[in-house]
C-alpha positions in Angstrom: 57.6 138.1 -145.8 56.9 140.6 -148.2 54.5 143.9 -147.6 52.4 144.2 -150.3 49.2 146.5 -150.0 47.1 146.0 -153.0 45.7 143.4 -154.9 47.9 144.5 -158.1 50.7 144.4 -155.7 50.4 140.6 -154.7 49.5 139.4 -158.4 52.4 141.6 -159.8 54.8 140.0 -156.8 53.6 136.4 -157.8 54.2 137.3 -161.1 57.6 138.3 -160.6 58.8 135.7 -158.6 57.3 132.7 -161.0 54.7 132.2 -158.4 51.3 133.4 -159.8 50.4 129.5 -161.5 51.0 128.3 -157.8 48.7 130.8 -156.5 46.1 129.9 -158.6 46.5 126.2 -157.8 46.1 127.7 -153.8 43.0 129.2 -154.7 41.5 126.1 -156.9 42.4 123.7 -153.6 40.9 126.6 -151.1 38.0 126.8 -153.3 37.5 122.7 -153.4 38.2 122.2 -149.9 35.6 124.9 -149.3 32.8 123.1 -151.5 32.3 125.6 -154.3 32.3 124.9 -157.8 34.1 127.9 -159.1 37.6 126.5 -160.7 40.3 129.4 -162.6 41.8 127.9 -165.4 45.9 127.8 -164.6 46.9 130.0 -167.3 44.5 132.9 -166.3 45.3 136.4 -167.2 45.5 137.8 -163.3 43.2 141.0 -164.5 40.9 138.2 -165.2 41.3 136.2 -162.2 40.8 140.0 -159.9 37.6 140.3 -161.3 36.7 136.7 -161.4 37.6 136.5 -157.8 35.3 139.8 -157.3 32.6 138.6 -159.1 32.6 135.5 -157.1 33.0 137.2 -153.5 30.2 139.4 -154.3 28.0 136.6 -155.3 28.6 134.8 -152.0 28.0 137.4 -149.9 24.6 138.7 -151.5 23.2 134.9 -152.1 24.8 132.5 -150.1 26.2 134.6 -147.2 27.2 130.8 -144.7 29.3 129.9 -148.0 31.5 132.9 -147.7 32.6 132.5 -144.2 33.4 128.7 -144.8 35.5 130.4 -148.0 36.9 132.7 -145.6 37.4 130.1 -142.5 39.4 127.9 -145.2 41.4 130.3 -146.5 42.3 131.2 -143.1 41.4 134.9 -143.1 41.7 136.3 -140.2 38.7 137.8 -138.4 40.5 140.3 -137.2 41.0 141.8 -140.7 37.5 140.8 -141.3 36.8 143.5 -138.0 38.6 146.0 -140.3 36.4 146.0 -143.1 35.6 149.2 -144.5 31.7 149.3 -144.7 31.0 152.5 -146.6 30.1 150.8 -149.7 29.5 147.2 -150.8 32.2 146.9 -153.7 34.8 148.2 -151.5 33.8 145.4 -148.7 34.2 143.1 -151.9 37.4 144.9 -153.0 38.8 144.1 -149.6 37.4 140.8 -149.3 39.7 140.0 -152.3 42.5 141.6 -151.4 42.2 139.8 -148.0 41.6 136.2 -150.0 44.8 136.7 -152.3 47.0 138.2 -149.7 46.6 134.9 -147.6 46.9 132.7 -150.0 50.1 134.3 -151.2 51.3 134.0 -147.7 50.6 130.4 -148.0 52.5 130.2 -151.2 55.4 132.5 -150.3 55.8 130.0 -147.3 55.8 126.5 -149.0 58.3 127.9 -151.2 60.6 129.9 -148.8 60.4 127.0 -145.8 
């Protein structure tokens, strides 16, 4: 498995290995199986899908704080990363919140790929 520490990082991997489409599919089925409406267009620009994703996260955790955590519990983010949330100010929460998000699904991706 690969290390990658950013959210650039893990679109730019995805990218590179012709994996980004599938990672967007991961996050439209995520997204479904979580019950929210938000769907990204396949060919999204991943700039765009960052602050998509960011404007989306934000959203559910100032509005409609019980749909985040069923995003989170589908995605499978672990609440032990949750625990390491950096709480100084909300749009880095949000920042990591994404990160967290894309770096699981990537996992999941890398994985159906790889195995």
């Amino acid at each position: 498995m690969l290390a990658l520490d950013s959210t650039e990082a893990i679109l730019l991997k995805s990218e590179e290995l012709s994996l980004y489409k599938k990672l967007v599919l991961q996050l439209n089925k995520d997204f479904l199986r979580a019950n929210l409406s938000e769907v990204f267009r396949e060919d999204i620009l991943p700039e765009d899908l960052k602050v998509q994703l960011h404007q989306i996260v934000a959203k559910l955790i100032n509005e409609e704080f019980s749909g985040y955590l069923n995003l989170l519990y589908i995605i499978d983010v672990s609440e032990e990363k949750i625990k390491q949330l950096n709480l100084e100010t909300s749009s880095n929460v949000i920042a990591q919140n994404v990160y967290f998000i894309l770096l699981r699904e990537w996992q999941k991706v890398w994985f159906k790929v790889n195995y």
